[in-house]
C-alpha positions as CSV (number, residue, x, y, z in Angstrom):
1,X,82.7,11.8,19.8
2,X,80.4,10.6,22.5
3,X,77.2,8.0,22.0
4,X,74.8,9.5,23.4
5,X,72.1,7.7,24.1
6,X,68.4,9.8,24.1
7,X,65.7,8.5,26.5
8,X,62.6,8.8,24.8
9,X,59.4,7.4,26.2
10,X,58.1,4.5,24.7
11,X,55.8,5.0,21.9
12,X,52.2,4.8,22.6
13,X,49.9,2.5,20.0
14,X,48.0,4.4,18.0
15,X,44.3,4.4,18.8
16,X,41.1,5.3,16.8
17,X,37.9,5.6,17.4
18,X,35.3,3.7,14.9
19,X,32.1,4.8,14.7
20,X,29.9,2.1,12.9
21,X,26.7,3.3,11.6
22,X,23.8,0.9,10.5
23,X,23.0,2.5,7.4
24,X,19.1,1.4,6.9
25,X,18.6,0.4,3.4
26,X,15.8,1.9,2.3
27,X,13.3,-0.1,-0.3
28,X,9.4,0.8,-2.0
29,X,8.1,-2.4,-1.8
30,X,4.5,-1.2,-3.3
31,X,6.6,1.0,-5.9
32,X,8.8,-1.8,-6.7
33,X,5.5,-4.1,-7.0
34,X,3.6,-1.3,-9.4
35,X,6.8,-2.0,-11.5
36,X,6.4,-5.3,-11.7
37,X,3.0,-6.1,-12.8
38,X,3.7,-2.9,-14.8
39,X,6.7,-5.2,-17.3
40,X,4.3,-8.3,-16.5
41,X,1.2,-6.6,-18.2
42,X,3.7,-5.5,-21.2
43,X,3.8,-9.0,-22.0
44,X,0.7,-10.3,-20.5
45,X,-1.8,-6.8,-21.3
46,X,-3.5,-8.6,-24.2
47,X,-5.6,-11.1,-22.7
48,X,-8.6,-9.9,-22.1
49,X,-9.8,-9.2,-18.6
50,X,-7.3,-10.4,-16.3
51,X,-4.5,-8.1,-18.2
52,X,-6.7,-5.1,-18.1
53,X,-6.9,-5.9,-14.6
54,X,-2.9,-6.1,-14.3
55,X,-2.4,-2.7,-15.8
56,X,-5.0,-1.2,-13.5
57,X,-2.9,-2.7,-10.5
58,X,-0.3,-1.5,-11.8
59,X,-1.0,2.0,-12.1
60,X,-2.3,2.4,-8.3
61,X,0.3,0.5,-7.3
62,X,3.0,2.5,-8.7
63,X,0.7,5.9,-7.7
64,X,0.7,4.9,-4.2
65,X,4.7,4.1,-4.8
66,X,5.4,7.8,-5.8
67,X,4.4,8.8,-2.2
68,X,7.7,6.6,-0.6
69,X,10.9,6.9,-0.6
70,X,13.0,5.8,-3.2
71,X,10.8,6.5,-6.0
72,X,12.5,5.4,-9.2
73,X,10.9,2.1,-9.8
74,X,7.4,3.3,-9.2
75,X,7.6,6.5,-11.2
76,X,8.8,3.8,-14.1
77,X,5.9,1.6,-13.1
78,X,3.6,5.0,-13.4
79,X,4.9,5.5,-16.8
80,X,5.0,2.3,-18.3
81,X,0.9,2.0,-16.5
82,X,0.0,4.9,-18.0
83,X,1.5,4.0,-21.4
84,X,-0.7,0.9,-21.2
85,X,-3.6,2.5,-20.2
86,X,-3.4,5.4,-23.2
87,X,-2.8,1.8,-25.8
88,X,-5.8,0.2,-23.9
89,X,-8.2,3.4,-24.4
90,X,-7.0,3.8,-28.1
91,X,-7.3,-0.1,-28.9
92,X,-11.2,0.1,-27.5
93,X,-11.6,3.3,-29.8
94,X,-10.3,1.4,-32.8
95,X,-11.9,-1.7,-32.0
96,X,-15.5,0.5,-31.3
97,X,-14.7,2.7,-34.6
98,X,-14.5,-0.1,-36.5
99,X,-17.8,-1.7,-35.2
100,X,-19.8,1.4,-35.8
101,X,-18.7,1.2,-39.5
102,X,-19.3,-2.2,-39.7
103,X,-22.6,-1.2,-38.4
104,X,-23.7,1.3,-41.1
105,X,-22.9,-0.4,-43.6
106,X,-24.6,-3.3,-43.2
């Protein structure tokens, strides 16, 4: 038996083409700071005043939020505003409740 021999061309490199695409990370940076004075006024909501006013920030902060893109943090900042507000409004109803019976019977 014979050797043969088989020409075959020489192999090409391999080639790819990469197509790199800046993905743009997106962020809600008045959603993300509804959320934060949101969990601030959780801890901060019972000074008088200045955590009333922290709750109230909150909660337009977080409303205007909802309007961007991506809205997880400030639908959370909505709902833990909102929360706050509700415990706010009830706290001035007991506190008022409890004045106008002090207030009768005196």
């Amino acid at each position: 038996m014979e050797n043969q021999t088989q020409n075959t061309p020489p192999q090409q490199p391999y080639q790819q083409t990469v197509i790199i695409q800046q993905v743009e990370k997106r962020s809600n940076g008045i959603g993300t700071a509804g959320f934060i004075l949101a969990l601030v006024t959780l801890f901060l909501g019972w000074i008088p005043v200045f955590g009333w006013i922290l709750w109230v920030l909150g909660l337009i902060f977080s409303a205007v939020g909802v309007t961007k893109r991506p809205k997880g943090l400030a639908i959370a900042g909505l709902v833990i505003s909102l929360i706050g507000i509700v415990f706010l409004l009830a706290l001035f109803g007991v506190i008022l409740g409890a004045a106008g019976i002090a207030a009768t019977t005196l």
